[in-house]
mmCIF file of the C-alpha atoms, coordinates in Angstrom:
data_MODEL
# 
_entry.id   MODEL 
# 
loop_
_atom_site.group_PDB 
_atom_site.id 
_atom_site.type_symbol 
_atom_site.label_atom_id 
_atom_site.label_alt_id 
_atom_site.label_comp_id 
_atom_site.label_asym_id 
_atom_site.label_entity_id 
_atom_site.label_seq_id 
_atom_site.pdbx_PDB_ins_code 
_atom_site.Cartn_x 
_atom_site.Cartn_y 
_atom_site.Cartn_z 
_atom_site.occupancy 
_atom_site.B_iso_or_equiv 
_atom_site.pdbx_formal_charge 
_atom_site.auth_seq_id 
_atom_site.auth_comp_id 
_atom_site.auth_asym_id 
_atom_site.auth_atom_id 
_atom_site.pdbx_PDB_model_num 
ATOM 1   C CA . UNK A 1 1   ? 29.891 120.978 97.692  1.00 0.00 ? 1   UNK A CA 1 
ATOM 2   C CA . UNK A 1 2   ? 32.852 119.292 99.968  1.00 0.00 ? 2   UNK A CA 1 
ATOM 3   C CA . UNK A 1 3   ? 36.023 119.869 98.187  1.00 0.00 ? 3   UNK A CA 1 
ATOM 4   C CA . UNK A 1 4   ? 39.056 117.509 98.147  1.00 0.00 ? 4   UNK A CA 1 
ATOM 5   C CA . UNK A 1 5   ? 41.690 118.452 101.160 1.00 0.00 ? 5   UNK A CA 1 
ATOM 6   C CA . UNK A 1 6   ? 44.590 120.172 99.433  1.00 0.00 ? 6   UNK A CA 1 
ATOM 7   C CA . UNK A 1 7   ? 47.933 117.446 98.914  1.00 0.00 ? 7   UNK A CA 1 
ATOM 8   C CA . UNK A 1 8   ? 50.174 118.188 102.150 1.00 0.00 ? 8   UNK A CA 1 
ATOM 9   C CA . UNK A 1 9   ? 52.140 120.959 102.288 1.00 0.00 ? 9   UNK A CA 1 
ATOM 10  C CA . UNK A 1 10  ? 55.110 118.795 104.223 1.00 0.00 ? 10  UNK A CA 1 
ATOM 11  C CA . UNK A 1 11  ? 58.253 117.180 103.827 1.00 0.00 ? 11  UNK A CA 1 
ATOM 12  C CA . UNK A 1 12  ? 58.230 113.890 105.810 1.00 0.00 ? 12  UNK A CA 1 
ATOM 13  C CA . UNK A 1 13  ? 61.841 113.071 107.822 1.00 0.00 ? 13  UNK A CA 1 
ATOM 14  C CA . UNK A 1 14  ? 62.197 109.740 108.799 1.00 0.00 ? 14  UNK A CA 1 
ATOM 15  C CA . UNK A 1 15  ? 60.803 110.512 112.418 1.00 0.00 ? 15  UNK A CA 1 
ATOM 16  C CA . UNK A 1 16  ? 57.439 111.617 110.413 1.00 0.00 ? 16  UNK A CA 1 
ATOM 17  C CA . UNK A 1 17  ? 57.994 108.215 108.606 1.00 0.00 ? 17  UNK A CA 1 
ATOM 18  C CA . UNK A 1 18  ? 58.170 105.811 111.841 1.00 0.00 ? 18  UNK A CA 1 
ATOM 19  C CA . UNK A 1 19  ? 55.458 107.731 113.963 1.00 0.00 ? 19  UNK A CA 1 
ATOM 20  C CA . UNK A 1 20  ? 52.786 107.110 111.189 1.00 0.00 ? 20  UNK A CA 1 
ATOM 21  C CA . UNK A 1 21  ? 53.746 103.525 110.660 1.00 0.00 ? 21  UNK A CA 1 
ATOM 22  C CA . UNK A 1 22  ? 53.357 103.193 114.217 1.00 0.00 ? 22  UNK A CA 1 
ATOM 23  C CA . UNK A 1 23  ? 49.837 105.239 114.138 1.00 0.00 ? 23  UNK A CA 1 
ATOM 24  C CA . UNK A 1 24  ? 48.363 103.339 111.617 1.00 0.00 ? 24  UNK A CA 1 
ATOM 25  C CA . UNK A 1 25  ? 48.513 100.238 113.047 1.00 0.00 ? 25  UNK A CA 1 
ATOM 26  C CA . UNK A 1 26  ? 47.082 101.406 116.279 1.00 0.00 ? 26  UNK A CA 1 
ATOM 27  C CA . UNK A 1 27  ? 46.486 105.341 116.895 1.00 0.00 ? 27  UNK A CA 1 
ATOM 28  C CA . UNK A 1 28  ? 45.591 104.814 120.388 1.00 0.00 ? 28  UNK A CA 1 
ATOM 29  C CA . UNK A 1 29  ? 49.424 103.880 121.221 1.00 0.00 ? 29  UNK A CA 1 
ATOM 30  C CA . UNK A 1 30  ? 50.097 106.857 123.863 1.00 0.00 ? 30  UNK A CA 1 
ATOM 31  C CA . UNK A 1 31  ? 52.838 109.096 122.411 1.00 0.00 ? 31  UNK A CA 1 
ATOM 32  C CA . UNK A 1 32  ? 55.325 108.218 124.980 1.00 0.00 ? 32  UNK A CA 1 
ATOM 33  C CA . UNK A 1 33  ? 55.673 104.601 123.933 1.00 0.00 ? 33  UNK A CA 1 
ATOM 34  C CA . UNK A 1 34  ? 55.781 105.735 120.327 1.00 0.00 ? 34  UNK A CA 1 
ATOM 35  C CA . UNK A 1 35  ? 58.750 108.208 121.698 1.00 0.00 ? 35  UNK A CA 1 
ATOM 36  C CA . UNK A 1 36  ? 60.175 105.668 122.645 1.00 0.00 ? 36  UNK A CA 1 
ATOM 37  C CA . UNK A 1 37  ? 60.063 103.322 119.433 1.00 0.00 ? 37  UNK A CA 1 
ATOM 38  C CA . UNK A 1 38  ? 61.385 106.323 117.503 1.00 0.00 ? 38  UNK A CA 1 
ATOM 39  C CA . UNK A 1 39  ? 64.062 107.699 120.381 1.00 0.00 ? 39  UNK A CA 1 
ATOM 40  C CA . UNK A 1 40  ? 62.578 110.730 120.451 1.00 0.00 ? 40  UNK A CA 1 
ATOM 41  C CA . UNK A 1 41  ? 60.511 112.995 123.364 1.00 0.00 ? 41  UNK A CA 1 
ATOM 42  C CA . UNK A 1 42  ? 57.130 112.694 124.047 1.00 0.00 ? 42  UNK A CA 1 
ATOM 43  C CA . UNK A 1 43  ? 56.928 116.413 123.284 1.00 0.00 ? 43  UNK A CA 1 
ATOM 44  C CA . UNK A 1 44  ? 58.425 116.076 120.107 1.00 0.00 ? 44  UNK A CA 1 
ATOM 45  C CA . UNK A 1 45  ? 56.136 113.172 119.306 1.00 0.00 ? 45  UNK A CA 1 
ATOM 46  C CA . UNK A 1 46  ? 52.805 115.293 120.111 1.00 0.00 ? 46  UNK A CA 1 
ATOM 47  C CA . UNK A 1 47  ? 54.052 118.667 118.019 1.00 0.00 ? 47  UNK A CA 1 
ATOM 48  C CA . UNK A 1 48  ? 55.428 116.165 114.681 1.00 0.00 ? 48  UNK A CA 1 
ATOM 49  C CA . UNK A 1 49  ? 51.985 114.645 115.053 1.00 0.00 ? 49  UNK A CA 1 
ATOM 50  C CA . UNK A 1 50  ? 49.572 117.970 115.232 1.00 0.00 ? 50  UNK A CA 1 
ATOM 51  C CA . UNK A 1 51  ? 52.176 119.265 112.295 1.00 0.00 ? 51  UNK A CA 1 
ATOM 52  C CA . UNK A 1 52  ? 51.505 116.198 110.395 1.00 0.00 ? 52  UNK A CA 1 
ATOM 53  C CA . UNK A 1 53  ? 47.351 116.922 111.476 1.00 0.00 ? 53  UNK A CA 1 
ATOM 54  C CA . UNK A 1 54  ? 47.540 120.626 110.350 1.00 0.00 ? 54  UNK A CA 1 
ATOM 55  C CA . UNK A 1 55  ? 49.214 120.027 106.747 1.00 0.00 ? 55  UNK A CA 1 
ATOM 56  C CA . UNK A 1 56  ? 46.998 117.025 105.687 1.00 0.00 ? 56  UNK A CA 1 
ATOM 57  C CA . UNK A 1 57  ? 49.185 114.239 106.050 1.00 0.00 ? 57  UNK A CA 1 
ATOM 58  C CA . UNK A 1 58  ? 47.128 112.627 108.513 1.00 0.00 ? 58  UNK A CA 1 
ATOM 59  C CA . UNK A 1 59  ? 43.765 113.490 107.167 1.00 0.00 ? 59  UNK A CA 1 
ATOM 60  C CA . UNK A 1 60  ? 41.810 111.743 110.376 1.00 0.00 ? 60  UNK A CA 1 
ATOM 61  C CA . UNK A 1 61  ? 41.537 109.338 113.050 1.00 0.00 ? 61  UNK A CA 1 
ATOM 62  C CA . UNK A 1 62  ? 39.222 106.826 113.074 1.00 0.00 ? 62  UNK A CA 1 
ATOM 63  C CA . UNK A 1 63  ? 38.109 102.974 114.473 1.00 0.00 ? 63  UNK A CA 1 
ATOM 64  C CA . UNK A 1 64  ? 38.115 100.180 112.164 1.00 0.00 ? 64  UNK A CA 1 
ATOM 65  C CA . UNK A 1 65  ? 34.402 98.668  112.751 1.00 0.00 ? 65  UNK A CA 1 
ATOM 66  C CA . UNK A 1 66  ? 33.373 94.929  111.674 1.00 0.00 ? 66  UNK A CA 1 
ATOM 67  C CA . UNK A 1 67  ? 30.603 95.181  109.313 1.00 0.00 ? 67  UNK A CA 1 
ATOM 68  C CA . UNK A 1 68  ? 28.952 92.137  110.652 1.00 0.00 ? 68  UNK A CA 1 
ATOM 69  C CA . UNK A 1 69  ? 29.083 93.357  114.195 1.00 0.00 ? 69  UNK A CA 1 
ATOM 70  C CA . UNK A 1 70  ? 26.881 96.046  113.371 1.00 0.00 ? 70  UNK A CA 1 
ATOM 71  C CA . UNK A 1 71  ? 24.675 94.024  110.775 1.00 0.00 ? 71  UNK A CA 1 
ATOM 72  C CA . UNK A 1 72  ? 25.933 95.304  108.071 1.00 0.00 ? 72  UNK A CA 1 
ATOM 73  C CA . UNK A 1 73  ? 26.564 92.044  106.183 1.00 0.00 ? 73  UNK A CA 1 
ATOM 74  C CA . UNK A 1 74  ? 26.695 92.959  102.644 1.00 0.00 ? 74  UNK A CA 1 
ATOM 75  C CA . UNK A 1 75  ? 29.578 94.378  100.871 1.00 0.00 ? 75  UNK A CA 1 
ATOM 76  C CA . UNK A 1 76  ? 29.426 95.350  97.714  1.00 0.00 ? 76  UNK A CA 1 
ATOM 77  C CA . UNK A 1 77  ? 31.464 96.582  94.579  1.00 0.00 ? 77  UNK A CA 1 
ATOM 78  C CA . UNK A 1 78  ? 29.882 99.182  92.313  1.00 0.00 ? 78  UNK A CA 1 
ATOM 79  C CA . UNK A 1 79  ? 31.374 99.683  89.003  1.00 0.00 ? 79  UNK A CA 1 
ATOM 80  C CA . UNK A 1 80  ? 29.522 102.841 87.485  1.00 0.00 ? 80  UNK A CA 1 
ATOM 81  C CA . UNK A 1 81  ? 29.707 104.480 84.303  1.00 0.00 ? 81  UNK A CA 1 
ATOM 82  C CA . UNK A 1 82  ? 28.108 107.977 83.493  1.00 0.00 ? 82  UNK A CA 1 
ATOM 83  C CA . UNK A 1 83  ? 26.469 109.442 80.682  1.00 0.00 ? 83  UNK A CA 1 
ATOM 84  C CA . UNK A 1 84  ? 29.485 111.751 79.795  1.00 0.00 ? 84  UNK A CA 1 
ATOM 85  C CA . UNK A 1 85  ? 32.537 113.045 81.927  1.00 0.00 ? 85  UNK A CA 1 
ATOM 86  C CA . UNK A 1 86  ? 31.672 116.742 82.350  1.00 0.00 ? 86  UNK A CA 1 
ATOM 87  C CA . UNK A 1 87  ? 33.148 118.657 84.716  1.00 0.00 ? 87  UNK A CA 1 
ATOM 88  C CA . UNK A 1 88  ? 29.413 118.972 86.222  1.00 0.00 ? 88  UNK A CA 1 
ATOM 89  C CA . UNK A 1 89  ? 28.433 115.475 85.341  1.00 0.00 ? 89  UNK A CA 1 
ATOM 90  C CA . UNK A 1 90  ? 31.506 114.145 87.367  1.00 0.00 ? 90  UNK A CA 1 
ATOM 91  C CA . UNK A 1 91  ? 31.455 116.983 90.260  1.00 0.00 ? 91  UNK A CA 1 
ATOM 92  C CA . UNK A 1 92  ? 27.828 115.950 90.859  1.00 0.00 ? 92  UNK A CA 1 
ATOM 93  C CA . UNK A 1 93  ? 28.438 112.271 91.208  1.00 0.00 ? 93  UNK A CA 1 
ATOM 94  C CA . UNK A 1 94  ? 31.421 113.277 93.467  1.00 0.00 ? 94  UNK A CA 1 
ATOM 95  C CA . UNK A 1 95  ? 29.010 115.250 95.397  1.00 0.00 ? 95  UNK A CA 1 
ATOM 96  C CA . UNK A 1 96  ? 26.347 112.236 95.495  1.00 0.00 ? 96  UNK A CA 1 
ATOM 97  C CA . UNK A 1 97  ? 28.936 109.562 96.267  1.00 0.00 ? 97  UNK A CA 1 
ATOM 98  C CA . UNK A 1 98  ? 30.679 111.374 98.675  1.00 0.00 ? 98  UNK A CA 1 
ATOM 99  C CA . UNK A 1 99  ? 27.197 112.398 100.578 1.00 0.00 ? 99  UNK A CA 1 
ATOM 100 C CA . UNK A 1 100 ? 25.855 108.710 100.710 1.00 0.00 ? 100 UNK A CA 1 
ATOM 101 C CA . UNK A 1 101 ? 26.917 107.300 103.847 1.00 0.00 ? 101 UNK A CA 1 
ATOM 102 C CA . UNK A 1 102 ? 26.416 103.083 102.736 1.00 0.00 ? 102 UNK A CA 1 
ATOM 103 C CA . UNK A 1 103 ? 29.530 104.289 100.005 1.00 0.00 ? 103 UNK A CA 1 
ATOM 104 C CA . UNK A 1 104 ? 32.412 103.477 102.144 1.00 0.00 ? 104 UNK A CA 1 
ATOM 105 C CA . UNK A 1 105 ? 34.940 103.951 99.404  1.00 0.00 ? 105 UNK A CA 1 
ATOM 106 C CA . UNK A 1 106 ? 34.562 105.939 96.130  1.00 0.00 ? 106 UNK A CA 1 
ATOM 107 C CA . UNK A 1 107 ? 37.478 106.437 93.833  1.00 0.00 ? 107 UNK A CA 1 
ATOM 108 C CA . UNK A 1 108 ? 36.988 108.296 90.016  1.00 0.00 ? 108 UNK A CA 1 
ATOM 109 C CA . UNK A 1 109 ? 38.962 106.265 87.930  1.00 0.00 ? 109 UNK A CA 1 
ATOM 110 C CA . UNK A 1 110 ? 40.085 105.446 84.050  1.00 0.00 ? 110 UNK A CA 1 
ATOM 111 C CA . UNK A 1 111 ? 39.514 102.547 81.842  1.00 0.00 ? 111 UNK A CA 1 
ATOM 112 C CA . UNK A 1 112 ? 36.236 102.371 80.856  1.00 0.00 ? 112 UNK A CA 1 
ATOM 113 C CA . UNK A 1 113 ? 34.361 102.959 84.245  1.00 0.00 ? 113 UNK A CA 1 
ATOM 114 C CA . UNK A 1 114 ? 34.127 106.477 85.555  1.00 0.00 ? 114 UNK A CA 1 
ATOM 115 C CA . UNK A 1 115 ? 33.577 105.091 89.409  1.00 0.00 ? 115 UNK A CA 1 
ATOM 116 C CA . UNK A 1 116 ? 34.508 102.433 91.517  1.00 0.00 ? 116 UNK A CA 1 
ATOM 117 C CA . UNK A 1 117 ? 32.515 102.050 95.030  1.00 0.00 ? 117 UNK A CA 1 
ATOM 118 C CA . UNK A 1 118 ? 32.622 99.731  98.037  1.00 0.00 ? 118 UNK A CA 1 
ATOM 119 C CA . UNK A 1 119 ? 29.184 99.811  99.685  1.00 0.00 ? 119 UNK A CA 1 
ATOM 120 C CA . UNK A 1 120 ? 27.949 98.647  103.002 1.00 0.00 ? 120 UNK A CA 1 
ATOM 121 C CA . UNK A 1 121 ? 24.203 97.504  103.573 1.00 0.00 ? 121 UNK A CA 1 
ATOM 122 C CA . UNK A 1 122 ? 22.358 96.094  106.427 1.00 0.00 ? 122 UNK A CA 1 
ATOM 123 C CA . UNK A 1 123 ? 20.830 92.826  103.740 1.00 0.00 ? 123 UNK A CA 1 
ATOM 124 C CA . UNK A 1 124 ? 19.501 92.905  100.377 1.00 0.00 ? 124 UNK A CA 1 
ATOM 125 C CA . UNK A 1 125 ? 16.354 94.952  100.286 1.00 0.00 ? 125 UNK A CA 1 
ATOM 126 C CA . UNK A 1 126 ? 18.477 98.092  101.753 1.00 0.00 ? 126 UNK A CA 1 
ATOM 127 C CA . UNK A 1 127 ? 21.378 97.441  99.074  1.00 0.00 ? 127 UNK A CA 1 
ATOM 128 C CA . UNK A 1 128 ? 18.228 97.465  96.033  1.00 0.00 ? 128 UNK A CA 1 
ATOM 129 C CA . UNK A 1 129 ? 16.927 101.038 97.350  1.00 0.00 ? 129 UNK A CA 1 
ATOM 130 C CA . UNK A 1 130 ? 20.448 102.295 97.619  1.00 0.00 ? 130 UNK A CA 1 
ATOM 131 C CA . UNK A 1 131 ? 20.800 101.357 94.023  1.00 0.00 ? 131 UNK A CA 1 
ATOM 132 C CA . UNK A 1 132 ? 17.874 102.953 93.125  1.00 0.00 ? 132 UNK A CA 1 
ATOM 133 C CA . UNK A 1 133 ? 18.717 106.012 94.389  1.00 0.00 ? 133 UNK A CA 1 
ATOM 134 C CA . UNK A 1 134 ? 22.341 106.987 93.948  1.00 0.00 ? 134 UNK A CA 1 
ATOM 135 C CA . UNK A 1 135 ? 22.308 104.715 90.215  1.00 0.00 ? 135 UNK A CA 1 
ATOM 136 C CA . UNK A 1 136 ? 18.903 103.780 88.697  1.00 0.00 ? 136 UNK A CA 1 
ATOM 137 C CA . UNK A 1 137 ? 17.128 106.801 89.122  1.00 0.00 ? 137 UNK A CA 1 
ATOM 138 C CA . UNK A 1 138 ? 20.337 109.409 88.717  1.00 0.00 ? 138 UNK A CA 1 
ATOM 139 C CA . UNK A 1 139 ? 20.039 110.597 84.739  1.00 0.00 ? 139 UNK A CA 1 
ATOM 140 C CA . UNK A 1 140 ? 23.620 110.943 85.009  1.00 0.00 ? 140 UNK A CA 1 
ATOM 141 C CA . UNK A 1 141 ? 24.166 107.387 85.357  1.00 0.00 ? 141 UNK A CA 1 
ATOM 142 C CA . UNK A 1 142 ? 24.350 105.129 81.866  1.00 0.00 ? 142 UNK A CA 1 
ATOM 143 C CA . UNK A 1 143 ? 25.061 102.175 83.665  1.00 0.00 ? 143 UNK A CA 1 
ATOM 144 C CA . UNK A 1 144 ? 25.757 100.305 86.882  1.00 0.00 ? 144 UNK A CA 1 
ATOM 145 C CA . UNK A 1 145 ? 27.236 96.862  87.648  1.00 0.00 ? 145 UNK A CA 1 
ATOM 146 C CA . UNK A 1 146 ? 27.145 95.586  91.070  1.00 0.00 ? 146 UNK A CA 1 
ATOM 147 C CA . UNK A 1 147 ? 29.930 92.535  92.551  1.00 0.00 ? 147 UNK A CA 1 
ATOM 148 C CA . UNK A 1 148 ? 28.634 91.315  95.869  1.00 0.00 ? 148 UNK A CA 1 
ATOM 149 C CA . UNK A 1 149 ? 31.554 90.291  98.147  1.00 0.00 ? 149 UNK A CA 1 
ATOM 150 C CA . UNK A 1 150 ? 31.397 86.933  99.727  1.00 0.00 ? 150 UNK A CA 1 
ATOM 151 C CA . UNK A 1 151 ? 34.352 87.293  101.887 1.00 0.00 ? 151 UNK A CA 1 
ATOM 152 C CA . UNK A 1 152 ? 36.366 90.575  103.250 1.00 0.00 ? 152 UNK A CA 1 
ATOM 153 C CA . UNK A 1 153 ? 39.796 89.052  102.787 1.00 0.00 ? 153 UNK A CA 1 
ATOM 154 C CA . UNK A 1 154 ? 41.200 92.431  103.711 1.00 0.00 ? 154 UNK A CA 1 
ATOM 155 C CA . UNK A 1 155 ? 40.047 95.849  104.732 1.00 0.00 ? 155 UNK A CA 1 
ATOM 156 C CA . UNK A 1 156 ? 41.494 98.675  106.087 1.00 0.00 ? 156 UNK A CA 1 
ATOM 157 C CA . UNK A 1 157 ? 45.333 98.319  105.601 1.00 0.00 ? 157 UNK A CA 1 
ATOM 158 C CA . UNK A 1 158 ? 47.737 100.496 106.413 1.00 0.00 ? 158 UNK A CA 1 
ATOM 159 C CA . UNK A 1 159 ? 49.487 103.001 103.626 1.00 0.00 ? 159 UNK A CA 1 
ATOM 160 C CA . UNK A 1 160 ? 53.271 101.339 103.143 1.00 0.00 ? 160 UNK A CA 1 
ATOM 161 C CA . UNK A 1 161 ? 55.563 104.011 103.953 1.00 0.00 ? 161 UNK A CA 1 
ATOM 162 C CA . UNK A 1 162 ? 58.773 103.551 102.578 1.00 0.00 ? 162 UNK A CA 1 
# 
């Protein structure tokens, strides 16, 4: 089973603070320029970044892909609700969720639901036989309710960093 990264182990400074607002708008920016945004070395800019790499603060890097580019045109939001919230009961659904690569986004929550889920799918026959297997046919599952996007206003912002 994957486990959750530990919560980082470092203090952020507010050199740490301007290099990732810089890197999460565009993580491609080669580190001189960004030395140069925060008047600091290059040098300095690479070792604050692997530091920031090795103690979880920056978790990964990644490209930003357009679902429709790739036809991947429906987007969905999954509220689901399981039978009970055991340890094992949840652990196994984090295990599922985290496994299925259509769930883009899966956050355990409070307030009624036990799971909140963004799903991509190619159209709606692929979305049904997703839903059939992580939901319908998952005994853990009491109940599923599915919101179909019709427009992504928004994806993939940035974390404010004060």
């Amino acid at each position: 089973m994957t486990k959750k990264p530990p919560a980082p182990s470092r203090s952020l400074d507010p050199f740490d603070r301007a290099i990732l607002r810089i890197i999460q708008r565009d993580n491609k920016m080669p580190q001189r320029q960004i030395a140069e945004k925060v008047n600091l070395s290059a040098a300095a800019v690479q070792r604050r970044i692997a530091a920031m790499e090795k103690s979880g603060v920056i978790t990964r890097n990644s490209a930003t892909v357009e679902a429709r580019a790739v036809q991947m045109g429906i987007t969905s939001i999954v509220e689901v609700m399981l039978t009970d919230e055991r340890i094992q009961t949840v652990d196994a659904a984090k295990a599922l969720f985290r496994a299925a690569p259509e769930v883009q986004q899966c956050y355990y929550v409070t307030g009624g639901v036990s799971f909140m889920l963004i799903i991509v799918s190619q159209d709606m026959t692929t979305y049904e036989k997703t839903t059939r297997r992580l939901f319908a046919q998952n005994e853990a599952v009491a109940s599923y309710r599915s919101l179909i996007a019709l427009d992504r206003v928004k994806t993939g912002s940035e974390i404010l960093i004060p």
